[in-house]
Each structure stands twice: as structure tokens, then as C-alpha cells.
C-alpha positions as CSV (number, residue, x, y, z in Angstrom):
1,X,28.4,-36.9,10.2
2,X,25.1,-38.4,10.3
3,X,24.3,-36.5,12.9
4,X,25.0,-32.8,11.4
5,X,23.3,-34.2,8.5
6,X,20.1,-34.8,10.3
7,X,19.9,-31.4,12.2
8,X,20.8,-29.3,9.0
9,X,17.9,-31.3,7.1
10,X,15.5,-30.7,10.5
11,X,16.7,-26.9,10.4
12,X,15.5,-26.8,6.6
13,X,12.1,-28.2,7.2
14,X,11.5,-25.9,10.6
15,X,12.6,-22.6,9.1
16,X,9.5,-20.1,8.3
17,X,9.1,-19.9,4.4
18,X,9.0,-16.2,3.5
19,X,6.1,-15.0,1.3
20,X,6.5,-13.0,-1.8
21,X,5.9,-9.4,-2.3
22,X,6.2,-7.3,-5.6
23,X,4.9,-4.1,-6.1
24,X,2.2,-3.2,-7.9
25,X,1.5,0.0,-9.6
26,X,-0.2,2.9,-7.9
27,X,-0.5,0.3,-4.4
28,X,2.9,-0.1,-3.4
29,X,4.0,-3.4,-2.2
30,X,1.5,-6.2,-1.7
31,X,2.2,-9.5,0.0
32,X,1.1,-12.7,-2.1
33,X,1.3,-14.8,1.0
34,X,-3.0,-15.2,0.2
35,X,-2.7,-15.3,-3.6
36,X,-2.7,-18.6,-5.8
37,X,-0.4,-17.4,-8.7
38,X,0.6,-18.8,-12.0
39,X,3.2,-17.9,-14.7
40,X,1.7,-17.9,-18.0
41,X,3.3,-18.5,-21.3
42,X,0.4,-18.5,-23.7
43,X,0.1,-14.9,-23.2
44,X,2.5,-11.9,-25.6
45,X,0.7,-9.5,-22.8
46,X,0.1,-11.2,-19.4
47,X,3.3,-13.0,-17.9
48,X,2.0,-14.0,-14.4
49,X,-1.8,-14.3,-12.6
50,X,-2.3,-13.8,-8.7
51,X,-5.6,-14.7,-7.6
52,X,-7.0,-14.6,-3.6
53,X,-10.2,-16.2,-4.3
54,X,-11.2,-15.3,-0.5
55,X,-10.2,-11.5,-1.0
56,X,-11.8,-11.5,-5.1
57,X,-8.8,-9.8,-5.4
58,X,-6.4,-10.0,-8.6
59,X,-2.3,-9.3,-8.7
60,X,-1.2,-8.9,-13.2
61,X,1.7,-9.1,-14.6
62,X,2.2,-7.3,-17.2
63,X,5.3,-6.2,-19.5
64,X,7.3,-6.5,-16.4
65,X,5.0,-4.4,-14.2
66,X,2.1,-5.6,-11.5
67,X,-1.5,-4.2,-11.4
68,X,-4.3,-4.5,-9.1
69,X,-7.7,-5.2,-9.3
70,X,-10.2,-5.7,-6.4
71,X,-13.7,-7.4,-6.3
72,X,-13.2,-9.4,-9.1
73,X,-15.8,-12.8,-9.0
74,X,-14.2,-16.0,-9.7
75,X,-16.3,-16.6,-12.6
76,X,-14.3,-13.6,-14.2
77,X,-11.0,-14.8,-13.3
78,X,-11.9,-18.4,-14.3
79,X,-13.1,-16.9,-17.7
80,X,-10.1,-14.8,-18.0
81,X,-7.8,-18.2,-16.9
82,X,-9.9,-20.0,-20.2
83,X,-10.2,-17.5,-22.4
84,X,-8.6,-18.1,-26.1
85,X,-6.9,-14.7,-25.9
86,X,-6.3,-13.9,-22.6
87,X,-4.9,-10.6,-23.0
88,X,-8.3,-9.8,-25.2
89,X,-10.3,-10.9,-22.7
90,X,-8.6,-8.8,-19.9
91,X,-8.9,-5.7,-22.1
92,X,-12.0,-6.0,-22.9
93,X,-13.6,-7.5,-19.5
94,X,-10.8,-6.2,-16.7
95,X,-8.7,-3.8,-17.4
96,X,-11.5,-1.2,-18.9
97,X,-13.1,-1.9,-15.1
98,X,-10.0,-0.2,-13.3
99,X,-8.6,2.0,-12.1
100,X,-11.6,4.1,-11.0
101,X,-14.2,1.2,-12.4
102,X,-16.3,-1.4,-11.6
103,X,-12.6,-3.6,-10.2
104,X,-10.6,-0.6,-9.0
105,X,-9.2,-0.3,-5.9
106,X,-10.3,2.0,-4.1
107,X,-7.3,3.1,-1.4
108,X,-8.5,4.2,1.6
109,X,-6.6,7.4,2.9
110,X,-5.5,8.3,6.4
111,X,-8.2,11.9,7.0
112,X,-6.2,14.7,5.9
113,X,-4.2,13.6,3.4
């Protein structure tokens, strides 16, 4: 018994942990295996935060729905983590950047398509 117990406990701790992927509007499905991300309650608008400090790049959720935005400096996304009003501040400092903007993703296509 001990036994079994042992190598069901040793299978747990050995078994690769899956990474989570969501989709995100107008990208498709992105992996958050990089991404630090937080649920936030303080916020009517913003209901999660994925950050990849390395990649500058920035996973919202919003109303049930996940958008992108790339090239975004930390000291953004630290002001938007502070900010009284976060949804304010990512209205008035992200989200008027993208999609096209200054933290828009640009997608690169395959030629020809």
C-alpha cells in the first residue's frame, strides 16, 4: 500500500505541467507558458493581466474576451498594475495605442497572403 502510494505521489511530481493557452482576439491562440498573470478583482473592466516582461508583451482580459498588446515597457504595465482606475488608465494609455498604434501587433504574414 505504501508502496503504490509512493509511486502515484512520484508520478504526480514527474508528470510535465501543461501551460495555458486562451485565445486572444484577432491573434488566435497564444500560449502563456512566458506570461506572469494575475486575476484582478478591483477592476468592473479588466478581469485578468498577462505580462512577459522579457517579450514587453501584454495578454487582457476583458468582459470575457483576451486582447494583445506588444512592446509595451514595464514602466507602463507597472503603472497600469498601480493605477487607481485601472480600466481608466488602460483606456487612456493602452488601449488607444492598439490595434494599429504605438502597442499593436503587428502580424507578420506568410508572402501572398
Amino acid at each position: 500500500m505504501i508502496r503504490a502510494a509512493t509511486s502515484f505521489i512520484l508520478l504526480l511530481l514527474t508528470a510535465p505541467a501543461g501551460t495555458e493557452t486562451v485565445e486572444v482576439r484577432d491573434s488566435g491562440p497564444v500560449d502563456l507558458g512566458t506570461f506572469e498573470c494575475r486575476d484582478i478583482n478591483r477592476s468592473t473592466m479588466i478581469q485578468r493581466v498577462c505580462y512577459d516582461r522579457a517579450q514587453c508583451a501584454m495578454i487582457v482580459g476583458i468582459k470575457g474576451g483576451y486582447d494583445r498588446f506588444c512592446e509595451l515597457p514595464p514602466e507602463t504595465f507597472d503603472g497600469f498594475m498601480g493605477a487607481p482606475s485601472m480600466g481608466q488608465f488602460f483606456n487612456q494609455n493602452i488601449r488607444g495605442s492598439a490595434p494599429d498604434g504605438r502597442y499593436g501587433c503587428r502580424i507578420k504574414r506568410p508572402p501572398g497572403s
